[in-house]
Each structure stands twice: as structure tokens, then as C-alpha cells.
KEKOL-636731 format. One line per 2 residues: number of its first residue (from 0); for each residue x, y, z of N, C-alpha, C. Coordinates in steps of 0.05 Angstrom, whole numbers. Example, Ala and Ser with C-alpha at 12.3 -4.5 7.8 and 13.67 -1.06 7.14 Angstrom:
2
0) 264/-114/156/246/-90/156/264/-66/156; 257/-45/142/273/-21/143/258/1/157 $
This chain:
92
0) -1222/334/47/-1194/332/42/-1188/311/21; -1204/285/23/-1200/263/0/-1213/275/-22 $
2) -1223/295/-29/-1236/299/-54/-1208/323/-57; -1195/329/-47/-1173/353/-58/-1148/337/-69 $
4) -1144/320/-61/-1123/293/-72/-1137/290/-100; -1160/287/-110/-1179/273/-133/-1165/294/-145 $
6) -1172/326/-152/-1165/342/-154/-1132/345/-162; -1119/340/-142/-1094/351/-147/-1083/328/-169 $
8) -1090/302/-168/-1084/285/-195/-1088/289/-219; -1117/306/-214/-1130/306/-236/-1119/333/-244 $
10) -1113/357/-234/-1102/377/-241/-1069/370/-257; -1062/356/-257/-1038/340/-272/-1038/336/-299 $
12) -1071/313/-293/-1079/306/-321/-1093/322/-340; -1102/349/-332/-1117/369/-346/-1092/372/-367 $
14) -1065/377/-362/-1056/400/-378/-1036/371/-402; -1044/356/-392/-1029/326/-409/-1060/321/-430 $
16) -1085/338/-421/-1106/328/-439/-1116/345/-448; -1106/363/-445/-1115/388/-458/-1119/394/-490 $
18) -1090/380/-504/-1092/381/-525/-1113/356/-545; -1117/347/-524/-1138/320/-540/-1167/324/-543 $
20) -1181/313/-564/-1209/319/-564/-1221/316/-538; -1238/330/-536/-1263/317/-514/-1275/292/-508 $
22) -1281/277/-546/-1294/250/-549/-1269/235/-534; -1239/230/-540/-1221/225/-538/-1213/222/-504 $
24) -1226/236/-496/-1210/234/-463/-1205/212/-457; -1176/206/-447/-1174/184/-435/-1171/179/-411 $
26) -1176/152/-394/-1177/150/-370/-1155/156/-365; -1154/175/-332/-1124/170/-328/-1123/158/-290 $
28) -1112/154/-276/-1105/150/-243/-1072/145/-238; -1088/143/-207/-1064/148/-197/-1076/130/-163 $
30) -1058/132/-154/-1055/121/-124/-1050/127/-104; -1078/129/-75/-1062/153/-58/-1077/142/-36 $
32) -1069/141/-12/-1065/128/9/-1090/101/4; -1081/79/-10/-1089/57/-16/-1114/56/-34 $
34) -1117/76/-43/-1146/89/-66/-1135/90/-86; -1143/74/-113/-1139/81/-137/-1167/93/-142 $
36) -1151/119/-157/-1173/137/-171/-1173/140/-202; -1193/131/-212/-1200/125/-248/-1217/149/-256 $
38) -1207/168/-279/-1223/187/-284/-1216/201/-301; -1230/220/-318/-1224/226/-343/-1233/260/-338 $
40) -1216/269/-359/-1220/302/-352/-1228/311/-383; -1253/330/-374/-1269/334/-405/-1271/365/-397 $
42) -1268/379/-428/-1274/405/-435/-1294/417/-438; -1309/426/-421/-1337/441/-438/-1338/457/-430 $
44) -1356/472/-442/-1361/506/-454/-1358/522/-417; -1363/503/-399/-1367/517/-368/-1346/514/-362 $
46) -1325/497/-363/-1298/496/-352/-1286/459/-366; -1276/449/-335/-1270/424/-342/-1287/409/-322 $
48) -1287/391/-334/-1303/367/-304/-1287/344/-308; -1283/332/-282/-1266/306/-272/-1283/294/-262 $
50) -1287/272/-268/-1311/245/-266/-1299/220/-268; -1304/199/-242/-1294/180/-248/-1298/166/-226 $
52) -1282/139/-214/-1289/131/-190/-1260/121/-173; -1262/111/-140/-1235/113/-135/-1246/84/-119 $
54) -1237/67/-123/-1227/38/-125/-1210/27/-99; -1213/8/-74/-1236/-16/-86/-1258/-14/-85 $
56) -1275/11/-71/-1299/10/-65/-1315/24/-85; -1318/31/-109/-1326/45/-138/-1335/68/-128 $
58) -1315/82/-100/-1341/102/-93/-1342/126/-122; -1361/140/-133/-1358/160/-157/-1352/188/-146 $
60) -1346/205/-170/-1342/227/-166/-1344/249/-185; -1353/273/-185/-1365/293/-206/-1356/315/-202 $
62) -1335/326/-209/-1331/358/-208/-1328/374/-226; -1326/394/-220/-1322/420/-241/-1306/439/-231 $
64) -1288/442/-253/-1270/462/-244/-1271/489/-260; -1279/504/-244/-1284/529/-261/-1276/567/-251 $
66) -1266/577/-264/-1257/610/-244/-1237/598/-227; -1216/565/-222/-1202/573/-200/-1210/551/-172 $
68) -1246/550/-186/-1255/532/-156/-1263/504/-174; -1262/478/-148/-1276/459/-159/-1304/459/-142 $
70) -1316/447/-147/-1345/447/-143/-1361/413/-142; -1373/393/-134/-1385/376/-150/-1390/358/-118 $
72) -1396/330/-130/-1402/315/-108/-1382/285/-113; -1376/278/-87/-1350/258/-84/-1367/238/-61 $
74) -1366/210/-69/-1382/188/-52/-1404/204/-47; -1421/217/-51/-1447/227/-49/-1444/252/-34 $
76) -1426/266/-20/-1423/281/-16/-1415/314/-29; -1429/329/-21/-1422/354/-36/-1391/370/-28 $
78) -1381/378/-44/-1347/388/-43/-1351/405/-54; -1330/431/-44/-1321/451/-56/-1301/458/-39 $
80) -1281/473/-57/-1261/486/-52/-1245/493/-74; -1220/510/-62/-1205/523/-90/-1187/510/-104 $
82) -1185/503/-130/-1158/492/-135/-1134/496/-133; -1127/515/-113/-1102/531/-103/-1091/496/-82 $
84) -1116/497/-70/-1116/492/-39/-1114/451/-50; -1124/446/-69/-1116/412/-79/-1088/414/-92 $
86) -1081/435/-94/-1054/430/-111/-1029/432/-78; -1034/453/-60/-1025/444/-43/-1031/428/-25 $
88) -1050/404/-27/-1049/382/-16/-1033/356/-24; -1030/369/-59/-1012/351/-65/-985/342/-66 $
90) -975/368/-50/-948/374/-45/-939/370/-11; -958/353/-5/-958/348/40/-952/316/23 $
């Protein structure tokens, strides 16, 4: 569920970074039940990936969003689910 919040922020910042190079990504966050999350959204040839870490505890995070789904691993843990389903998390 906390990796669908990462997501739904980051699904924000995709379409604000879209137009910017790849080298260029800039960090972006946000703040969500006392977690700041730091992370940057990059373009490649497979989709997008959101990488970054969520603060105070540096836990990291790696995903990929691709066809619709994200995919990747969050505090060492493996995640998946649809990006349908983080965008309505971000709306509770």
C-alpha cells in the first residue's frame, strides 16, 4: 500500500517531466503520512522508472512503470501492482 502512495506522487511528476531531458530529471517529493519521499522519474526505452528514497529513514525505492503496471522493489521489498490502483490511492 506504501509503495502505491510512491507511485501516485510520482505519477504527478511523470507528466510535469515529461518534457525534460532524461540527463535533466529533477528531484521531485512530496509528503505522506509523515514520509518524505525524494525521487526522480526517468525515460527509457522500457517505460519510466521512479527511484529514489523516502525519508527519515533513507528507506530506497526502484520501479518501473510500464503497459499500465508498476513493478520494482520498495525498502527491499518486491511490489507490484497497477497504476490504476496508486492513482486511486491517491484520491482516499
Amino acid at each position: 500500500m506504501l509503495s502505491k502512495f510512491i507511485v501516485a506522487g510520482a505519477l504527478s511528476a511523470i507528466a510535469a517531466t515529461a518534457v525534460q531531458a532524461e540527463e535533466a530529471a529533477p528531484k521531485q517529493r512530496f509528503t505522506h503520512e509523515g514520509y518524505t519521499y525524494v525521487y526522480q522519474v526517468k525515460d527509457t526505452k522500457g517505460g519510466k522508472v521512479i527511484s529514489g528514497r523516502r525519508f527519515p529513514d533513507a528507506v530506497a525505492f526502484n520501479l518501473a512503470v510500464k503497459n499500465g503496471k508498476v513493478s520494482g522493489v520498495s525498502g527491499g521489498q518486491q511490489v507490484a501492482f497497477k497504476v490504476e490502483d496508486a492513482r486511486g490511492a491517491a484520491s482516499e
